[in-house]
Every structure is written in C-alpha cells, then in structure tokens.
N, CA, C and O atoms as a printed pandas DataFrame, in Angstrom:
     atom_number atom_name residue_name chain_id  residue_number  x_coord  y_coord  z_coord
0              1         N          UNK        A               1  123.906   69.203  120.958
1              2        CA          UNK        A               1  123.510   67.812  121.016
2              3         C          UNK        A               1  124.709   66.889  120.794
3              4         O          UNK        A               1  125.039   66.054  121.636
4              5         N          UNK        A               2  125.429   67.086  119.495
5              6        CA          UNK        A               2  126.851   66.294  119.397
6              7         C          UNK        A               2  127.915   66.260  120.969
7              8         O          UNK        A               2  128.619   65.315  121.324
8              9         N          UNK        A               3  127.743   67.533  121.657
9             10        CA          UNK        A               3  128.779   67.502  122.766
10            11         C          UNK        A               3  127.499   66.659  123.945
11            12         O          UNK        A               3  128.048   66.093  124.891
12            13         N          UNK        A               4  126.639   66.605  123.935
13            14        CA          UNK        A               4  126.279   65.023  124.941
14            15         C          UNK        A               4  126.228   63.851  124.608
15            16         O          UNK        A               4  126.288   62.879  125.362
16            17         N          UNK        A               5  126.109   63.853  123.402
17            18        CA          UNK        A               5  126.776   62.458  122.644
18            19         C          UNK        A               5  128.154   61.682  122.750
19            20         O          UNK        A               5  128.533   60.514  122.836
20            21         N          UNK        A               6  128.665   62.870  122.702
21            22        CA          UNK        A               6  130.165   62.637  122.695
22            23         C          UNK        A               6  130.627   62.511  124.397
23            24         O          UNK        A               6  131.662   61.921  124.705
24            25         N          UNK        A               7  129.956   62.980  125.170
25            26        CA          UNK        A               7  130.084   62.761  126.813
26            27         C          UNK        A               7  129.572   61.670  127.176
27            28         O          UNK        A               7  130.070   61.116  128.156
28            29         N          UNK        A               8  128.673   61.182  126.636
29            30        CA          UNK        A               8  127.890   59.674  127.090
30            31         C          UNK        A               8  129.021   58.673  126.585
31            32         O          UNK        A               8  129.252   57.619  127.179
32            33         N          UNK        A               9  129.835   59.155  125.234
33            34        CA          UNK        A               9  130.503   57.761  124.434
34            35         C          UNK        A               9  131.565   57.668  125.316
35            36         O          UNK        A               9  131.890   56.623  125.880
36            37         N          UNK        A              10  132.063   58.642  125.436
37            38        CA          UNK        A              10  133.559   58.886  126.525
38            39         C          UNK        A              10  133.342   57.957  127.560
39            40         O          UNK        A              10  133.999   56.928  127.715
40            41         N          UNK        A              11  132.323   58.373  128.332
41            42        CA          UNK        A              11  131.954   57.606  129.894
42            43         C          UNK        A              11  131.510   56.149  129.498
43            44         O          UNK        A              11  130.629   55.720  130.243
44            45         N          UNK        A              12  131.889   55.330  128.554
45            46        CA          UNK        A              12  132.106   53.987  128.615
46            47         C          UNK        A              12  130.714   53.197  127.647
47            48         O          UNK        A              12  130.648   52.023  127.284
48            49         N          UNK        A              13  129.732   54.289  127.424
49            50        CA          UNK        A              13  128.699   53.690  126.186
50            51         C          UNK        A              13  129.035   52.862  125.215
51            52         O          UNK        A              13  130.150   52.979  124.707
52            53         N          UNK        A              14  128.298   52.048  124.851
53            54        CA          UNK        A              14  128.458   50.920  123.756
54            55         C          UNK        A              14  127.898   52.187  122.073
55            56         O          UNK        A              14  128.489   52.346  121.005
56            57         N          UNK        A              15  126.586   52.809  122.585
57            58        CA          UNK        A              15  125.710   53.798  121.167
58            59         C          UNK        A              15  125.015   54.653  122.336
59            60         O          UNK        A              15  124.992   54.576  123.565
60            61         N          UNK        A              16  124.437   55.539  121.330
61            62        CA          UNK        A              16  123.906   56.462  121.901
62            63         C          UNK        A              16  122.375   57.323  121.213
63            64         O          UNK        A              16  122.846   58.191  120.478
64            65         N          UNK        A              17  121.274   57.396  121.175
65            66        CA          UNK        A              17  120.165   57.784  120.088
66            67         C          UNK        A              17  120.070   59.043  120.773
67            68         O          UNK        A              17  120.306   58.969  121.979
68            69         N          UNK        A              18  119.705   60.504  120.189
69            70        CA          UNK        A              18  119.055   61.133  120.699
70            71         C          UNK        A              18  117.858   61.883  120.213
71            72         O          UNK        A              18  118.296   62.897  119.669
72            73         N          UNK        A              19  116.691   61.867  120.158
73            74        CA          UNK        A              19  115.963   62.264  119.299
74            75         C          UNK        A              19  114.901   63.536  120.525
75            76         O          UNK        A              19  114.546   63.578  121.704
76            77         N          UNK        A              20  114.746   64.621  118.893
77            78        CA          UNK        A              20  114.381   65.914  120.142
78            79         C          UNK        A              20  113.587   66.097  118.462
79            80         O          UNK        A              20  114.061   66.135  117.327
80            81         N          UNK        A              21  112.095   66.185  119.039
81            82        CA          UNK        A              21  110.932   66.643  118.064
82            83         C          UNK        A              21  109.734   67.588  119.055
83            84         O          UNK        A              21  109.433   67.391  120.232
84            85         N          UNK        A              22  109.364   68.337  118.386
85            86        CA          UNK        A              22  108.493   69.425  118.669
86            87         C          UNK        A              22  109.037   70.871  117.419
87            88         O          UNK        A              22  109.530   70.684  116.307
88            89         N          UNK        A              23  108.748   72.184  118.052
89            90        CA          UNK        A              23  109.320   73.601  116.883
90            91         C          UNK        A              23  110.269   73.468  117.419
91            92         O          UNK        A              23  110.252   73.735  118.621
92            93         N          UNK        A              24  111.564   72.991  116.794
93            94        CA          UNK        A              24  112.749   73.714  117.001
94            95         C          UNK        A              24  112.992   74.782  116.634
95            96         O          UNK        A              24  113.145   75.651  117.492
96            97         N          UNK        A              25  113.107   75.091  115.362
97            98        CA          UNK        A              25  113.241   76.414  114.591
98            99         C          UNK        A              25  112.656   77.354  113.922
99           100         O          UNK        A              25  113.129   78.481  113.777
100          101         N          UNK        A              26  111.277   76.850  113.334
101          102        CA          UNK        A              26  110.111   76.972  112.589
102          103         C          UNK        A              26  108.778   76.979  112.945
103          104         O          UNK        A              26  108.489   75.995  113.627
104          105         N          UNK        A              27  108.080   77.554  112.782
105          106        CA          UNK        A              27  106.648   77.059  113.423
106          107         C          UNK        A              27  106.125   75.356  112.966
107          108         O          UNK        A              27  105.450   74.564  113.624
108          109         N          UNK        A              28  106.587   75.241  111.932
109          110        CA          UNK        A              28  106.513   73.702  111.878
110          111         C          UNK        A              28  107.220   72.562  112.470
111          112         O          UNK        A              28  108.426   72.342  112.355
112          113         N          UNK        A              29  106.206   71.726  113.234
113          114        CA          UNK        A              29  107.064   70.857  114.188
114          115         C          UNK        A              29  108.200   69.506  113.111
115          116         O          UNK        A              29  108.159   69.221  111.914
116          117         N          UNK        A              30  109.044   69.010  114.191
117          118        CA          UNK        A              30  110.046   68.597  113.370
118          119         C          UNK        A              30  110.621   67.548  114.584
119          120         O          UNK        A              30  110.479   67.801  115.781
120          121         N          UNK        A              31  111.259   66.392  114.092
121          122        CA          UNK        A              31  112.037   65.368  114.780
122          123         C          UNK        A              31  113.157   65.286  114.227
123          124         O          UNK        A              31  113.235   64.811  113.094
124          125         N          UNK        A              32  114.316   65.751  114.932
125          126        CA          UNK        A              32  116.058   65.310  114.786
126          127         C          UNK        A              32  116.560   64.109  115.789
127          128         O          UNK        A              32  116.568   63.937  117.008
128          129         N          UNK        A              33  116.990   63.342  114.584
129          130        CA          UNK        A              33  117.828   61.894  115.649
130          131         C          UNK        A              33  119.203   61.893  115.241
131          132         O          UNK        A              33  119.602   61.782  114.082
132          133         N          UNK        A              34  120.196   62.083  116.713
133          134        CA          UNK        A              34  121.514   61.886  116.554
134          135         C          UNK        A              34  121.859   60.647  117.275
135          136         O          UNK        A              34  121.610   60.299  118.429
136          137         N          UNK        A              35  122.628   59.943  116.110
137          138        CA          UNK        A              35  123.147   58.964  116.406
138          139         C          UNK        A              35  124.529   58.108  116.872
139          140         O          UNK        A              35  125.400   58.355  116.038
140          141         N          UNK        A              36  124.853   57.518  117.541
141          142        CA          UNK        A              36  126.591   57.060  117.443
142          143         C          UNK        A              36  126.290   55.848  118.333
143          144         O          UNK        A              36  125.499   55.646  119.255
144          145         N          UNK        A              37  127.522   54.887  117.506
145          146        CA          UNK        A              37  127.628   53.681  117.985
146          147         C          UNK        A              37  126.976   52.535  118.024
147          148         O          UNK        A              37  126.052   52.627  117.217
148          149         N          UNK        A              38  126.970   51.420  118.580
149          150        CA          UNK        A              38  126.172   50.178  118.146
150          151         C          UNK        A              38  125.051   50.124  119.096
151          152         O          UNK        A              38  125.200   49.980  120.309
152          153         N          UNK        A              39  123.872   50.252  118.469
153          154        CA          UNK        A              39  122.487   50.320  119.317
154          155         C          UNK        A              39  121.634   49.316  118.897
155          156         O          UNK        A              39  120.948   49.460  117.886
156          157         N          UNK        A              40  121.602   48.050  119.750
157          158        CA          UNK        A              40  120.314   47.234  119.538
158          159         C          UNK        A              40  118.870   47.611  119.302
159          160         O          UNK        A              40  118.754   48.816  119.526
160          161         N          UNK        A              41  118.077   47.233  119.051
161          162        CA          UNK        A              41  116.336   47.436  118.613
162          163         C          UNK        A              41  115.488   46.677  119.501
163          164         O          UNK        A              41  114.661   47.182  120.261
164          165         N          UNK        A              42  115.702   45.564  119.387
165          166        CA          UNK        A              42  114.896   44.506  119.436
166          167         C          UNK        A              42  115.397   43.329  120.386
167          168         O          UNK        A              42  116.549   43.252  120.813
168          169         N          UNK        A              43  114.502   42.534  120.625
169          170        CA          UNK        A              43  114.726   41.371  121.206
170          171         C          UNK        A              43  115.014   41.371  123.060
171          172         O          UNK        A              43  115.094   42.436  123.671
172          173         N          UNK        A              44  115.151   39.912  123.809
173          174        CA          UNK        A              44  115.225   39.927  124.849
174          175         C          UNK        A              44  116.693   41.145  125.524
175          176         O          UNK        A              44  116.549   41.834  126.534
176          177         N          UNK        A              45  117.952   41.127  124.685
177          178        CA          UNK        A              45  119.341   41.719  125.209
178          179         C          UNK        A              45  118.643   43.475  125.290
179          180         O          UNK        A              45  119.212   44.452  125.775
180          181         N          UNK        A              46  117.465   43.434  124.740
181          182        CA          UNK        A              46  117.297   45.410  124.915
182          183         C          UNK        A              46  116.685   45.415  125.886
183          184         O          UNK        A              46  116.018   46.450  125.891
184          185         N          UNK        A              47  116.445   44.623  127.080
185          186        CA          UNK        A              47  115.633   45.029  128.305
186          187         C          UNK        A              47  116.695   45.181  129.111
187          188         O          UNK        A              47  116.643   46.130  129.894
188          189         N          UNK        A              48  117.655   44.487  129.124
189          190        CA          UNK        A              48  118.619   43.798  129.927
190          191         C          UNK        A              48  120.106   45.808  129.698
191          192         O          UNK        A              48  120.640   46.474  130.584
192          193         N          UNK        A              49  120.161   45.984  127.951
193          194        CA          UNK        A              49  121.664   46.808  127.502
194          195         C          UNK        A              49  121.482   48.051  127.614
195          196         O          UNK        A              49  122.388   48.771  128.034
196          197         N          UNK        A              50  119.832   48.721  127.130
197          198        CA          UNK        A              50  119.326   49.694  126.731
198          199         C          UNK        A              50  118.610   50.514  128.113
199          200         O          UNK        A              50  117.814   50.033  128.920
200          201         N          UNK        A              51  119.131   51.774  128.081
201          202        CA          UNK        A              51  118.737   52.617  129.358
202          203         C          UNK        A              51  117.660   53.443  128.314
203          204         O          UNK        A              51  117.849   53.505  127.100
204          205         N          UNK        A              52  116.518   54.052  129.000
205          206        CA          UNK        A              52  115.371   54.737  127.566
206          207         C          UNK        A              52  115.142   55.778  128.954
207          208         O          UNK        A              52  114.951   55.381  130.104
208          209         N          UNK        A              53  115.224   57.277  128.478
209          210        CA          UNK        A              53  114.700   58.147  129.162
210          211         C          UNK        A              53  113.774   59.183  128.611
211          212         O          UNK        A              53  114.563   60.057  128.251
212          213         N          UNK        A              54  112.497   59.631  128.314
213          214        CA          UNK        A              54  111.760   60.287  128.206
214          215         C          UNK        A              54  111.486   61.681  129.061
215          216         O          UNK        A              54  110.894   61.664  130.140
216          217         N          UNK        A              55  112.077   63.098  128.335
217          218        CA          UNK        A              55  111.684   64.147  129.168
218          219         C          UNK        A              55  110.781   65.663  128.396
219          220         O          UNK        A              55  111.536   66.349  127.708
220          221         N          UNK        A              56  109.727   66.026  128.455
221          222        CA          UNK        A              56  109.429   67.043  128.154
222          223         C          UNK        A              56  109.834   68.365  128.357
223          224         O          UNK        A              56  109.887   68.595  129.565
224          225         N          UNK        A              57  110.114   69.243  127.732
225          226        CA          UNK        A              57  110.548   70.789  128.034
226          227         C          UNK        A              57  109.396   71.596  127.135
227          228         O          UNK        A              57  108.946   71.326  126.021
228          229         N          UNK        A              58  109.119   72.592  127.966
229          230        CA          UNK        A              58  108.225   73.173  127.682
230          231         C          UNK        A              58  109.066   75.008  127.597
231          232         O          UNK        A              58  109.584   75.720  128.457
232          233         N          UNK        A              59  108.825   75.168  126.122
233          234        CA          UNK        A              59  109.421   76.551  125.736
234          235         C          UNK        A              59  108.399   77.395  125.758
235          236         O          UNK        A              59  107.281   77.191  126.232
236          237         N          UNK        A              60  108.850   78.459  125.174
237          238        CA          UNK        A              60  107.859   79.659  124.452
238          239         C          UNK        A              60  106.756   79.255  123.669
239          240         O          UNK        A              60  105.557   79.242  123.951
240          241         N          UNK        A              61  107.456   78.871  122.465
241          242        CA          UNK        A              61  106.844   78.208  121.136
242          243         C          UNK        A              61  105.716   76.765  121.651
243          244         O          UNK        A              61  104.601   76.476  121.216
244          245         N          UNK        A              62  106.550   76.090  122.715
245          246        CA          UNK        A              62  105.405   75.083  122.577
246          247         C          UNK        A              62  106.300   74.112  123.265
247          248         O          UNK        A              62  107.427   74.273  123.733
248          249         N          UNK        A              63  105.543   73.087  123.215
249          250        CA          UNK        A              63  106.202   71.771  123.952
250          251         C          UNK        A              63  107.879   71.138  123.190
251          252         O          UNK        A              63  108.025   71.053  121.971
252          253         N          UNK        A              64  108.362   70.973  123.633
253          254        CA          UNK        A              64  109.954   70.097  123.091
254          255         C          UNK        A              64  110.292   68.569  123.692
255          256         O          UNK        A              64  110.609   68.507  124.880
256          257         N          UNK        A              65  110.242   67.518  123.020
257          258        CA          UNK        A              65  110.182   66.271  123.172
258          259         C          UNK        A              65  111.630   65.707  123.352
259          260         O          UNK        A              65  112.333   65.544  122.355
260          261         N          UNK        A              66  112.046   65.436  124.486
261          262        CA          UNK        A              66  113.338   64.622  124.134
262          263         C          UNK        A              66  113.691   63.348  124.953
263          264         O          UNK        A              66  113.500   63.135  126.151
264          265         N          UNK        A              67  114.387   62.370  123.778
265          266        CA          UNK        A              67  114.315   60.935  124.054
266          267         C          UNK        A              67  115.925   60.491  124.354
267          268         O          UNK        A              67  116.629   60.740  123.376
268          269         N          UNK        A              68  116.375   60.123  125.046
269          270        CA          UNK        A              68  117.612   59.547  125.080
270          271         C          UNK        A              68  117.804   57.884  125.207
271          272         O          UNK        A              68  117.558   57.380  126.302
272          273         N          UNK        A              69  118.106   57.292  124.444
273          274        CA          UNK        A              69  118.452   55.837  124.577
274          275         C          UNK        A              69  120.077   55.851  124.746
275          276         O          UNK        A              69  120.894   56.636  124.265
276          277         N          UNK        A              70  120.282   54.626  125.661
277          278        CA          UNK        A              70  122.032   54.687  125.862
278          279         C          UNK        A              70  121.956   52.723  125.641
279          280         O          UNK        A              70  121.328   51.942  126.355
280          281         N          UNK        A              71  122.620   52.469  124.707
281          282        CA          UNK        A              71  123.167   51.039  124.978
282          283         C          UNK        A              71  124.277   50.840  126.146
283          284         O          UNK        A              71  125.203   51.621  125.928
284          285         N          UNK        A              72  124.432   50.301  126.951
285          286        CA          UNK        A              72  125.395   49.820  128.330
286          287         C          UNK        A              72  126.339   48.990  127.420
287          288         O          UNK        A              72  125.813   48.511  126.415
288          289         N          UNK        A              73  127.929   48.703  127.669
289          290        CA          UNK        A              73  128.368   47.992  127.713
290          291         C          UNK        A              73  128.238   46.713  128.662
291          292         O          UNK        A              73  127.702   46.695  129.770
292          293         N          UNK        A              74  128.768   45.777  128.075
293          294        CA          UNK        A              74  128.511   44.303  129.123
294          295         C          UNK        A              74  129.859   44.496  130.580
295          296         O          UNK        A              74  131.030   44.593  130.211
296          297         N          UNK        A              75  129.680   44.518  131.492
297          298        CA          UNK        A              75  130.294   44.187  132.420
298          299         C          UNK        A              75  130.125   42.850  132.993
299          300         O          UNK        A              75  129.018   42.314  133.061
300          301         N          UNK        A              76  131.340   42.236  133.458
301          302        CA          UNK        A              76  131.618   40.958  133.757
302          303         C          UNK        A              76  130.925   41.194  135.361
303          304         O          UNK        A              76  130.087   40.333  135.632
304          305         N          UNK        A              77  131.110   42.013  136.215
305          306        CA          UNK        A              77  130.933   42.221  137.242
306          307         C          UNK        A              77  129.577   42.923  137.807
307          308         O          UNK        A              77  129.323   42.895  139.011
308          309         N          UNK        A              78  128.756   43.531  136.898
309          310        CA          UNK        A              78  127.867   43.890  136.698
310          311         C          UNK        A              78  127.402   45.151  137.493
311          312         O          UNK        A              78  126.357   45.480  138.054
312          313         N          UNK        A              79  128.673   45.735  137.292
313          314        CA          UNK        A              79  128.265   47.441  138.426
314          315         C          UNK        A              79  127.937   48.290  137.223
315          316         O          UNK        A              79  126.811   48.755  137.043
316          317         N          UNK        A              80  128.918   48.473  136.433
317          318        CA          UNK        A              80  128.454   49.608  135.218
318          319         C          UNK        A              80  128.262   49.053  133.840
319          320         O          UNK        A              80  128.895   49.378  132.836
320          321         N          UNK        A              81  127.162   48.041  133.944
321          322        CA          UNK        A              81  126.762   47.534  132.642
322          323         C          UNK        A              81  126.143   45.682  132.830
323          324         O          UNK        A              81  126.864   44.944  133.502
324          325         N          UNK        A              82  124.984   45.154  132.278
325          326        CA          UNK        A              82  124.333   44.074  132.391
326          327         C          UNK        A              82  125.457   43.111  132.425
327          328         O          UNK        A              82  126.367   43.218  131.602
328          329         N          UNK        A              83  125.456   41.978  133.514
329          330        CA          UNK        A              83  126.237   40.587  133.687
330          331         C          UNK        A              83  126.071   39.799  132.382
331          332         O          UNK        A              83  127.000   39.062  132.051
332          333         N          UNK        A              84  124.897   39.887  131.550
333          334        CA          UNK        A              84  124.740   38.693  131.184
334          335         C          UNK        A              84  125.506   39.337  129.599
335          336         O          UNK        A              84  125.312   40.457  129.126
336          337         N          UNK        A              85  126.173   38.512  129.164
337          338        CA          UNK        A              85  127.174   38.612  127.597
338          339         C          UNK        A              85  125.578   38.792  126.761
339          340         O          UNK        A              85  124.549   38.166  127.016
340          341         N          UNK        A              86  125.783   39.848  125.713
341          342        CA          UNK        A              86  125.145   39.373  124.484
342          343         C          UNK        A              86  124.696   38.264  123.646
343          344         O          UNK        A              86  125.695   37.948  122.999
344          345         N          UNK        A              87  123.847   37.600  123.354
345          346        CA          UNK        A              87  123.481   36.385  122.785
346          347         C          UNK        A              87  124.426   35.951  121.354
347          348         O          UNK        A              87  124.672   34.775  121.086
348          349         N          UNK        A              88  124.867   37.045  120.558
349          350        CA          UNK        A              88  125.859   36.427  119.555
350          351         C          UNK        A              88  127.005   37.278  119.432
351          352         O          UNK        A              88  127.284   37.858  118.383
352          353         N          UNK        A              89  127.795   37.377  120.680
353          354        CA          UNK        A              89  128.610   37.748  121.010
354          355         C          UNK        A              89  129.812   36.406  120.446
355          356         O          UNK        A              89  129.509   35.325  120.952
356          357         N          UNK        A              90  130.813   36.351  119.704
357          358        CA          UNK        A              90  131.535   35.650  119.176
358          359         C          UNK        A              90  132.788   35.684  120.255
359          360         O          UNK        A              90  133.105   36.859  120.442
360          361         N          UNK        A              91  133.541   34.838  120.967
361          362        CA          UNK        A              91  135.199   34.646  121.610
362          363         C          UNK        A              91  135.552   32.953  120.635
363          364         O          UNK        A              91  135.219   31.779  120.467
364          365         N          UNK        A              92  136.776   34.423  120.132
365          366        CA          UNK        A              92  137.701   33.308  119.440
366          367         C          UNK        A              92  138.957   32.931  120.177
367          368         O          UNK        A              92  139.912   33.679  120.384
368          369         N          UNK        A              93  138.810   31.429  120.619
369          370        CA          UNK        A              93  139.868   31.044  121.784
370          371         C          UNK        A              93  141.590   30.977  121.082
371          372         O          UNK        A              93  141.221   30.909  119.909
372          373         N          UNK        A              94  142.516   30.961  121.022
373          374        CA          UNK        A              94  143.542   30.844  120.829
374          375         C          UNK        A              94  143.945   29.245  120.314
375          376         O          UNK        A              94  143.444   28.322  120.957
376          377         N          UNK        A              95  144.698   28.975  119.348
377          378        CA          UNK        A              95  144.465   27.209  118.745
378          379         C          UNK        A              95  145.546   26.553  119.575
379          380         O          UNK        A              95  146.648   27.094  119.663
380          381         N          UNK        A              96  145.275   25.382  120.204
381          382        CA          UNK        A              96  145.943   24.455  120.566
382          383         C          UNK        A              96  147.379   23.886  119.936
383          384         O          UNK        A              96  147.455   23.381  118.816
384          385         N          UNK        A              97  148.818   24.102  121.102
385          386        CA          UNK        A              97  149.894   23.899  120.421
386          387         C          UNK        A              97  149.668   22.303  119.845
387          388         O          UNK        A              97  148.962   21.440  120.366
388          389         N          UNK        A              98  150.386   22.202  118.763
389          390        CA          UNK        A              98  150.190   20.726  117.904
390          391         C          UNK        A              98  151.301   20.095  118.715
391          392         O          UNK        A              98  152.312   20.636  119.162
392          393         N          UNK        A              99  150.840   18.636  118.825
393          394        CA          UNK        A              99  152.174   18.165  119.737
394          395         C          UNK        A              99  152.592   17.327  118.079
395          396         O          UNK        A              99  151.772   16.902  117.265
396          397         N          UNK        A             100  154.120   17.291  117.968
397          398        CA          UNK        A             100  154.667   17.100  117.173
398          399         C          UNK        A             100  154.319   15.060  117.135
399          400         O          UNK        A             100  153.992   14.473  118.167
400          401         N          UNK        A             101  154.450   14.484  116.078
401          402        CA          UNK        A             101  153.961   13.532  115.781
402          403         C          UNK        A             101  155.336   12.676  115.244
403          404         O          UNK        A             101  155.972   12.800  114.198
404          405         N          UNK        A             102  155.539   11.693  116.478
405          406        CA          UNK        A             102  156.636   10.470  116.315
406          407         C          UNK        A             102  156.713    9.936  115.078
407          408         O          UNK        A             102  155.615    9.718  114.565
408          409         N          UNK        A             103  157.847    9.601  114.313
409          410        CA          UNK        A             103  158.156    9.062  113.333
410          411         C          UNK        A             103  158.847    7.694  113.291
411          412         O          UNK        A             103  160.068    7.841  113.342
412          413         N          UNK        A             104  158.381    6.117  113.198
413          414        CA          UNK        A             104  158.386    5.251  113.656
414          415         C          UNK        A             104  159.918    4.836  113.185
415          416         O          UNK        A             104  160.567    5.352  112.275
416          417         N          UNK        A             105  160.322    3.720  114.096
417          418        CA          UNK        A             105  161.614    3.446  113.840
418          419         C          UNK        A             105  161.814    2.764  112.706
419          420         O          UNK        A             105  160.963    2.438  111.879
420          421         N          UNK        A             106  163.357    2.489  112.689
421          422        CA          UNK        A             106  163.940    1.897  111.144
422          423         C          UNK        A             106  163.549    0.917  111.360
423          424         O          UNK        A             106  162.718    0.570  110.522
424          425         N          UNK        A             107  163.856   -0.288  112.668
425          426        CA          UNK        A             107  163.173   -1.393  113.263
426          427         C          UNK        A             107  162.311   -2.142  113.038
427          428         O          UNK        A             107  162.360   -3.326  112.706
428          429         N          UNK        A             108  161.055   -1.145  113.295
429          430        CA          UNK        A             108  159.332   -1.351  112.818
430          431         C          UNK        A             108  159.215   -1.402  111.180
431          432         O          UNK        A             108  158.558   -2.244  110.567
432          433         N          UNK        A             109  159.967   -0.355  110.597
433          434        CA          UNK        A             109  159.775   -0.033  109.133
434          435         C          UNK        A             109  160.219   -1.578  108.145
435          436         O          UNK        A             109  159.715   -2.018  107.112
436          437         N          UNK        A             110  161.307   -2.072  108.956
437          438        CA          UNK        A             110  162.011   -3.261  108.342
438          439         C          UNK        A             110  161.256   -4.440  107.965
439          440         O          UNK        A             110  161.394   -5.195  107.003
440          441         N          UNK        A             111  160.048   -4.438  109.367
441          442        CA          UNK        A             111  159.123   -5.543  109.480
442          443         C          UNK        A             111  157.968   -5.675  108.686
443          444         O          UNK        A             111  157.356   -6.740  108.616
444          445         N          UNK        A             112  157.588   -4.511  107.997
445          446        CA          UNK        A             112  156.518   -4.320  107.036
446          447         C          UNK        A             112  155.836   -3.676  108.099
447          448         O          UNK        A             112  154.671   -3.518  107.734
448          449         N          UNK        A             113  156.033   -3.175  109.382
449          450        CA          UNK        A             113  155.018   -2.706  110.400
450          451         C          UNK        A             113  153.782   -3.394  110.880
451          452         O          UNK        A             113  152.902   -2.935  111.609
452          453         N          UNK        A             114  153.872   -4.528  110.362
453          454        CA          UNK        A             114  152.459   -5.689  110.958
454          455         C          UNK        A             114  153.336   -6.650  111.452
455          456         O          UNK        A             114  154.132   -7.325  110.800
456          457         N          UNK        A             115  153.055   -6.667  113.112
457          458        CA          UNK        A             115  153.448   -7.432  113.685
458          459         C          UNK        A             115  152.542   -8.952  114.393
459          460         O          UNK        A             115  152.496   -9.436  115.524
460          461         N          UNK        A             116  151.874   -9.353  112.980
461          462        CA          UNK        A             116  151.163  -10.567  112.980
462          463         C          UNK        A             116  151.652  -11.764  113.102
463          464         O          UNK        A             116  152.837  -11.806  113.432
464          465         N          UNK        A             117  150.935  -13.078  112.886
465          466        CA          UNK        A             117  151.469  -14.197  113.123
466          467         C          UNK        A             117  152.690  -13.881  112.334
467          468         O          UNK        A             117  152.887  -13.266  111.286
468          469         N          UNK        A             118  153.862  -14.854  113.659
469          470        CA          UNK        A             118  155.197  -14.765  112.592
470          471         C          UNK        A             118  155.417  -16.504  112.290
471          472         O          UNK        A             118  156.314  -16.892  111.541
C-alpha cells in the first residue's frame, strides 16, 4: 500500500487517502487508512481537487473494500489539475521599491517654508 502511495505522490499529487476494510488478516473484519499529504474534506474546492474511486475485490475469505481519494494539484492551465486556485490560497507579492524622498532646499528652509503673504 505505501509503494502506491508513494507512486501517486511522485506523479504530481497534492495527498493521497487509502482506505482498504473487509478480513484482511483475521476472521474479524477491519479498516486500514493510509495517509500522505494535504487532503481537503469539505466544502465547494472538494468537488472541483478531489478524484474518489470506489472498488470491490472479492477474495477467498470474503469481500475487500477499497477506497482511493487523490487531492489534484491546481494547474494554471487546467490539463493535469482544476483551473480554479483554492479559495485561501495566500500570494505574497514582492514590496514596492521606495522612491527616495527629496530633501528641501537651504532656500525654502531660510523662508520659514510658508510662502504666504509677504
């Protein structure tokens, strides 16, 4: 299970869930979830990020349940991953050079700098 985890993260995944319940090992049934990476839950961005695949295998012992969720990365271009950015997705822009600030002449300074009734 770790080596398809680790093949989904490689090939450009944001997270990855995998959960496999039925007898794995025991006659008592059982649910294992492997996890990696950042996986949304909820809200409008999981219709849009989240791929959900549901497949049954049927063993000896009995039925075997397995679930794969894949979060998509965002693509700008929208071939391998949803166009639309995440809703609190943060870009911190770079700060504006300061333009250096004139220092008034000896001239002006002489006059008291109020150039009112003279």
């Amino acid at each position: 299970c770790y080596g398809v985890i680790r093949f989904i993260m490689e090939n450009g995944a944001k997270g990855v869930e995998v959960i496999i319940s039925g007898k794995l090992r025991a006659q008592r049934a059982k649910a294992m979830k492997f996890k990696d990476g950042y996986l949304i839950s909820t809200g409008e961005p999981k219709k849009h990020y989240i791929a959900e695949a549901v497949r049954h295998v049927c063993m000896r012992q009995g039925m075997l349940g397995i679930k794969v969720k894949i979060m998509l990365a965002h693509d700008p271009l929208g071939i391998m991953g949803p166009k639309m950015p995440l809703p609190d997705n943060v870009i911190i822009h770079e700060p504006k050079e300061d333009v250096p600030v004139m220092q008034p002449n000896a001239e002006d300074q002489a006059q008291g700098g109020y150039q009112g009734d003279q």
